[in-house]
Backbone as a chain_set.jsonl record, in Angstrom:
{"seq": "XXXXXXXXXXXXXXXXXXXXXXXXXXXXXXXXXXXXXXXXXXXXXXXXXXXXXXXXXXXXXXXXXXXXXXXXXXXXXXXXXXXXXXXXXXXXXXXXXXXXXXXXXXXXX", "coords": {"N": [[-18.278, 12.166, -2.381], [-20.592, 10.617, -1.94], [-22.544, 12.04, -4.163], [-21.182, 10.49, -5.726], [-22.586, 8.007, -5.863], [-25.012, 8.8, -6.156], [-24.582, 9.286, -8.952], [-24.636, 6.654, -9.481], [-22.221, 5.521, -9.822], [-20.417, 2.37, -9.518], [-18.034, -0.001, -8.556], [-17.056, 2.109, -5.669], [-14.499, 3.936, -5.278], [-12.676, 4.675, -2.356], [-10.466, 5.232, -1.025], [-8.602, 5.966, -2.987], [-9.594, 7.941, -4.417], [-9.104, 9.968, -2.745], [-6.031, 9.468, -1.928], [-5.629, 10.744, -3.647], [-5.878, 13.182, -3.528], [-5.276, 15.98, -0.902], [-4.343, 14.202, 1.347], [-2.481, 12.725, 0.199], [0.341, 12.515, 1.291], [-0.05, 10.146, 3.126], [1.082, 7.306, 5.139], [-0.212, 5.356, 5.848], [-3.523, 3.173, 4.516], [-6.554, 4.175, 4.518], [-8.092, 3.914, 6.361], [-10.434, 5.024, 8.226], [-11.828, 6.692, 6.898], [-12.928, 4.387, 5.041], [-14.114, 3.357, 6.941], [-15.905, 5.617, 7.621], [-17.466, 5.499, 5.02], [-18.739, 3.859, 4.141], [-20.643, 2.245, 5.446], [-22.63, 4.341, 4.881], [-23.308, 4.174, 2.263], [-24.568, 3.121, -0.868], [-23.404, 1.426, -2.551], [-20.914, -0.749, -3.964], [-17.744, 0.049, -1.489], [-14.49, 0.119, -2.284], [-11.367, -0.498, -0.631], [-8.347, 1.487, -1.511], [-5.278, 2.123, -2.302], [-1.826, 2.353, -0.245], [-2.215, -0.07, 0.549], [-0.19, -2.628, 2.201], [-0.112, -5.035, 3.435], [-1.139, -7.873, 4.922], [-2.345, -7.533, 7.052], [-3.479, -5.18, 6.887], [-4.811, -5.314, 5.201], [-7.182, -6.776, 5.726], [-7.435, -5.578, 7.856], [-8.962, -3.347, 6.288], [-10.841, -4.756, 5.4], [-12.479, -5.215, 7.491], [-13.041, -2.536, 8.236], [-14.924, -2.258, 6.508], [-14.956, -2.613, 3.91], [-15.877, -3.641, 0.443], [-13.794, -5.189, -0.833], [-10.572, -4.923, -0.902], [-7.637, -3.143, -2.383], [-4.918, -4.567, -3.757], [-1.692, -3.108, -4.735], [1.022, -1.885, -6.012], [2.814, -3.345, -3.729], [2.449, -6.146, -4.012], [2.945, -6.155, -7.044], [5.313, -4.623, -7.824], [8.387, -4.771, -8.48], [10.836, -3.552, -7.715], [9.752, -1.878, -5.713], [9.058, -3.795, -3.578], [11.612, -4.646, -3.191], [12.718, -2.704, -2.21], [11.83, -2.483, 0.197], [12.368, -4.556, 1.956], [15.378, -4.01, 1.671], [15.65, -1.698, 3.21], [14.447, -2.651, 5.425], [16.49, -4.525, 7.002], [19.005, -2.714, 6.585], [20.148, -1.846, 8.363], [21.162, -3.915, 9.672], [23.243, -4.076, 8.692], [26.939, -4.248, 8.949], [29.356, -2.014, 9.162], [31.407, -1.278, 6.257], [30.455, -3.186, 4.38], [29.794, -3.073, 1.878], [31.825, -2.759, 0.639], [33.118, -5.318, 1.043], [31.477, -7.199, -0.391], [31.582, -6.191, -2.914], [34.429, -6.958, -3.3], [34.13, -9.442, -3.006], [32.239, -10.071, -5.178], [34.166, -9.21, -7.118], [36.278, -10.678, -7.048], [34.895, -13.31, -7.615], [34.515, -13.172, -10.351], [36.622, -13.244, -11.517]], "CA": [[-18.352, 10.791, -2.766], [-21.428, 10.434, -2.104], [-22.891, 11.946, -4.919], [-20.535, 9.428, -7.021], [-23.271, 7.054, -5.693], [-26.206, 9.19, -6.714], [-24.271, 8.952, -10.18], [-24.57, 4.923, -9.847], [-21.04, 4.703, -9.948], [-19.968, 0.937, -8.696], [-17.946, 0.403, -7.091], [-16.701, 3.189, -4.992], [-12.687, 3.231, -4.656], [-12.715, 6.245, -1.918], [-9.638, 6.207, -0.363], [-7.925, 5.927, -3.916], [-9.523, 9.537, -4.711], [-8.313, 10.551, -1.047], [-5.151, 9.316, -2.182], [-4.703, 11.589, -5.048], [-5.562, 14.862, -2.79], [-4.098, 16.528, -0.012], [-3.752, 13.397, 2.127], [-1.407, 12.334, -0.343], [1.888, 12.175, 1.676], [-0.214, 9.544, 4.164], [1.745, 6.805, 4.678], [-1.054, 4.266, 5.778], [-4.468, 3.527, 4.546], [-6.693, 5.242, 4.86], [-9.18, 2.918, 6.915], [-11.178, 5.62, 9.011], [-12.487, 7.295, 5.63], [-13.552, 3.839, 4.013], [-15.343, 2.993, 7.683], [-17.247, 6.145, 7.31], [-18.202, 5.565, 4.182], [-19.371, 1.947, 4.031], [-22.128, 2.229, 5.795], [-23.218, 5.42, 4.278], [-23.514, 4.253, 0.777], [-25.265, 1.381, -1.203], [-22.728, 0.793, -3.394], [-19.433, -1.637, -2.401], [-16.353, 0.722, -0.926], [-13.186, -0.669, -2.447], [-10.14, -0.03, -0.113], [-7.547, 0.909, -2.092], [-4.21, 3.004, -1.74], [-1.118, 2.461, 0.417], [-2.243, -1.239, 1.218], [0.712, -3.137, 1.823], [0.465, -6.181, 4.343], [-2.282, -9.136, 4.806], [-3.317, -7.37, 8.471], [-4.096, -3.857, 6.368], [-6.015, -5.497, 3.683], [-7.966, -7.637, 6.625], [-8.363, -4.365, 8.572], [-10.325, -2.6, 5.472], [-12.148, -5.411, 4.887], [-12.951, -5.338, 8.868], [-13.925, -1.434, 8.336], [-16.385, -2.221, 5.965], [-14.963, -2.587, 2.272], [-16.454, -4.592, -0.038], [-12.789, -5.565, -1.231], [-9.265, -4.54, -0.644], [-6.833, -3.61, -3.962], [-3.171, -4.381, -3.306], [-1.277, -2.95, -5.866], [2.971, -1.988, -6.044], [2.935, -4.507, -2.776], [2.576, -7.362, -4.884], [3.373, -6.229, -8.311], [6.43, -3.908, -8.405], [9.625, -5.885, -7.695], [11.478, -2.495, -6.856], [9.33, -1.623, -4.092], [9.284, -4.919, -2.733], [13.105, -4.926, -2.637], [13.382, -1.552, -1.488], [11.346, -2.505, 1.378], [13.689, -5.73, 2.115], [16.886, -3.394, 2.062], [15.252, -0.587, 4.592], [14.428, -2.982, 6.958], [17.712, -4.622, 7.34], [20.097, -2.021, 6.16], [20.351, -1.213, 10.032], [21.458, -4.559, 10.943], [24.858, -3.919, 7.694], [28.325, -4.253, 9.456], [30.195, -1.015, 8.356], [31.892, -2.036, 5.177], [29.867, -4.649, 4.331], [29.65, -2.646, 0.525], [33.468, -2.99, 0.266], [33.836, -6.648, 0.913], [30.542, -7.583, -1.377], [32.336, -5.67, -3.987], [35.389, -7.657, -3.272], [33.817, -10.562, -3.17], [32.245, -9.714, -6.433], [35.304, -9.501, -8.201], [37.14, -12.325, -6.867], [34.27, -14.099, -8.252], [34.161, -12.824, -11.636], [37.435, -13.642, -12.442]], "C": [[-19.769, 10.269, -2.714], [-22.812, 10.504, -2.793], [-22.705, 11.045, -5.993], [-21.845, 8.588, -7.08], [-24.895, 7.479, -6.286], [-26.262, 9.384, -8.551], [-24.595, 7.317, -10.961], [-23.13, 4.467, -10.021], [-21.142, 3.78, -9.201], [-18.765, 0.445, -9.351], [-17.016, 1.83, -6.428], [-15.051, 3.288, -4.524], [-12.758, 5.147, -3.719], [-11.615, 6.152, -1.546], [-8.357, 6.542, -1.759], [-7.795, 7.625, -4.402], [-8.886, 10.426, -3.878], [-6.504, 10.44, -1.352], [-4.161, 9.918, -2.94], [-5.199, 13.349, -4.502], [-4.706, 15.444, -1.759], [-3.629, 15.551, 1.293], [-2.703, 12.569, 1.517], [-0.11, 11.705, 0.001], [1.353, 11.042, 3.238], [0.488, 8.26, 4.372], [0.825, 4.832, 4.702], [-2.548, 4.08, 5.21], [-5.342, 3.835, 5.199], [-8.567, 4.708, 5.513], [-10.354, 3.361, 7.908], [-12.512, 6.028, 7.664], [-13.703, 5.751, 5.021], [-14.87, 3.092, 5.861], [-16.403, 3.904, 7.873], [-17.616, 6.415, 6.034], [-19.109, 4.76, 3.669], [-20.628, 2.029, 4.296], [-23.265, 3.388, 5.503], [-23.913, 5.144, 3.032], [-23.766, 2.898, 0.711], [-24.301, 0.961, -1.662], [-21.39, -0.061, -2.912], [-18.225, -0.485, -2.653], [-15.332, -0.247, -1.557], [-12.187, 0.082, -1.863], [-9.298, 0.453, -1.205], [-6.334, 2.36, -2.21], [-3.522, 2.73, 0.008], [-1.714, 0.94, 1.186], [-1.298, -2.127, 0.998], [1.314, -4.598, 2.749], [-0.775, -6.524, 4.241], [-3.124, -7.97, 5.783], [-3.572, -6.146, 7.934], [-4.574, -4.372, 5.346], [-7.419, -6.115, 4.781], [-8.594, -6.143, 7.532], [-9.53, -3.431, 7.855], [-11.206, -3.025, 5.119], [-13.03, -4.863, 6.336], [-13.795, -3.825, 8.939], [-15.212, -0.976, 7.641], [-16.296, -2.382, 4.462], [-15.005, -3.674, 1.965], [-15.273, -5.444, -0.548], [-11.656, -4.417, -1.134], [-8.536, -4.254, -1.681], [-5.354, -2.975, -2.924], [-2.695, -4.262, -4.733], [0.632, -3.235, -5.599], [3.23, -3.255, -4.669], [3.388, -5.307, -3.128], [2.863, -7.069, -6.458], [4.377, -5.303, -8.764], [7.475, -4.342, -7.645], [10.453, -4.962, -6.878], [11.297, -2.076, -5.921], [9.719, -2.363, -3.071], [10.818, -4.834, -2.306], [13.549, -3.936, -2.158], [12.56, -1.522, 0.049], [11.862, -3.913, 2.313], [14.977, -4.517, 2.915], [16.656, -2.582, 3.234], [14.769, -1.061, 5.91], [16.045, -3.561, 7.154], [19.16, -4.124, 6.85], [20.686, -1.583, 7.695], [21.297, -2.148, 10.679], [23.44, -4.784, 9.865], [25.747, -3.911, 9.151], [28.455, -2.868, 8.898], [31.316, -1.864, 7.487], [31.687, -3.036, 4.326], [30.1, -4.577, 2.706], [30.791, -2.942, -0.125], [33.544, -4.517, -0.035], [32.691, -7.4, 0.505], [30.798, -7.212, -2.626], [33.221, -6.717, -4.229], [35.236, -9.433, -3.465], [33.383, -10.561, -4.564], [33.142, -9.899, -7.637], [36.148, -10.536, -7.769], [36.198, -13.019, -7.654], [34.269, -14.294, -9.524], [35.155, -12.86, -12.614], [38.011, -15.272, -12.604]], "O": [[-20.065, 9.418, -3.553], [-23.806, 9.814, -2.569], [-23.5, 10.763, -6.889], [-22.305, 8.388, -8.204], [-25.729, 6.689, -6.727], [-27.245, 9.539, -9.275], [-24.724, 6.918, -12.119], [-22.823, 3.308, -10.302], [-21.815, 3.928, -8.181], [-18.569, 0.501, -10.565], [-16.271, 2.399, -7.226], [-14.569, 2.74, -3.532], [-12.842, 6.275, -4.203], [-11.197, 7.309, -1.596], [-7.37, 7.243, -1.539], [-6.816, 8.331, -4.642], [-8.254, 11.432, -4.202], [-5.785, 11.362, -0.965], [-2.936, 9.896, -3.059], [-4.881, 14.407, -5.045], [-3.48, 15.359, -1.817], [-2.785, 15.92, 2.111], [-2.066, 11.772, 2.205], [0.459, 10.783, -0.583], [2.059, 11.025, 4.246], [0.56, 7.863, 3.209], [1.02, 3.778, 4.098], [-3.105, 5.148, 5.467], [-5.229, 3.868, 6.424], [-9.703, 5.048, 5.184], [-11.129, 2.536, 8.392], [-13.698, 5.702, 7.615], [-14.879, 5.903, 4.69], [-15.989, 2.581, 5.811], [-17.54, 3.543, 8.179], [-18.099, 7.523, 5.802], [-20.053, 4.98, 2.91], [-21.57, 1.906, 3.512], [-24.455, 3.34, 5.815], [-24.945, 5.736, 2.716], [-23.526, 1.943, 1.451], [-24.057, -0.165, -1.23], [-20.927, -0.05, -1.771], [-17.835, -0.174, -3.778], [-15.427, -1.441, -1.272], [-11.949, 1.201, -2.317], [-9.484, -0.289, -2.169], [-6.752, 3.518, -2.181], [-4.144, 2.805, 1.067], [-1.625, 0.883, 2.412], [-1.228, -2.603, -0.135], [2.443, -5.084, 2.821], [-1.588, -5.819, 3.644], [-4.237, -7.546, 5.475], [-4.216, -5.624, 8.843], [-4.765, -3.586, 4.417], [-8.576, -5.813, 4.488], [-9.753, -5.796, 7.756], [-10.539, -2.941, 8.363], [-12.202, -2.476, 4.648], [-14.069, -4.209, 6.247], [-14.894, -3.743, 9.489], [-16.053, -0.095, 7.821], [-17.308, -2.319, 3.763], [-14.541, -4.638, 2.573], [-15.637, -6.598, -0.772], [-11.88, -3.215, -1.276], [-8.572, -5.263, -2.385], [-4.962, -2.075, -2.181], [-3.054, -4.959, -5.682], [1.267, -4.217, -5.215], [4.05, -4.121, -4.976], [4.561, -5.581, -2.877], [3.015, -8.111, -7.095], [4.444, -5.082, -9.973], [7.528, -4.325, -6.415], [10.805, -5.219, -5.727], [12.18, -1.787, -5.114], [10.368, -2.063, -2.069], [11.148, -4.957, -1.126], [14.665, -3.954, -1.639], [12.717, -0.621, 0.873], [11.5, -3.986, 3.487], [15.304, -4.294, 4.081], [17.381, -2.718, 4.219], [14.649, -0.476, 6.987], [16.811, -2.679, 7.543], [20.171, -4.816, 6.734], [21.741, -0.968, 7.848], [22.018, -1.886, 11.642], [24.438, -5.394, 10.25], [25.261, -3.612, 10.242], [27.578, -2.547, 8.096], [31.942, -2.843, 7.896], [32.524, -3.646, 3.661], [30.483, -5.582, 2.106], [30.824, -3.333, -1.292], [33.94, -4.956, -1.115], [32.719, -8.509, 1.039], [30.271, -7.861, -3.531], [33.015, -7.445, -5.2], [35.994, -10.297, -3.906], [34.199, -11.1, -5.31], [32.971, -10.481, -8.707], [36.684, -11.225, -8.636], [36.761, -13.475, -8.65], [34.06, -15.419, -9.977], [35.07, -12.687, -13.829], [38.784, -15.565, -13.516]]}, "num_chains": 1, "name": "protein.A"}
């Protein structure tokens, strides 16, 4: 990456490239990488991969990036709602699917 910079690329999205190699299956960003790179390089670090809450966009700013990119977080509705259901799918009744069904069709007629 640090040739990127001897290229003049600006700005620098490092953990994005990190993102698409073998740290791939990480599940948080990747906020060690963009604090040693920040201060390495002239150009501005853009966080970006697997940022998905205020206090992990605030922490990459905090490690040194010139800006944060939130992506599926805020712009893919499916995620968002599949990250809704997985937190409180724990707190379901057993059956809950049955009598939301049921309710369902009582309604619908």
């Amino acid at each position: 990456m640090v040739s990127c910079q001897a290229l003049s690329y600006e700005p620098l999205h490092g953990s994005a490239i990190i993102a698409r190699r073998a740290l791939a299956t990480r599940k948080e960003p990747d906020l060690a990488l963009v604090a040693e790179l920040a201060p390495r390089l002239t150009v501005p670090v853009v966080a970006e991969g697997r940022i998905s809450t205020p206090a992990q966009a605030r922490a990459a700013l905090d490690a040194g990036a010139f800006a944060a990119v939130v992506g599926a977080a805020i712009t893919w509705p499916q995620w968002i709602t599949a990250q809704f259901v997985a937190g409180i799918q724990r707190r379901w009744a057993p059956g809950i699917h049955a009598q939301a069904n049921a309710l369902r069709r009582r309604n619908a007629t």
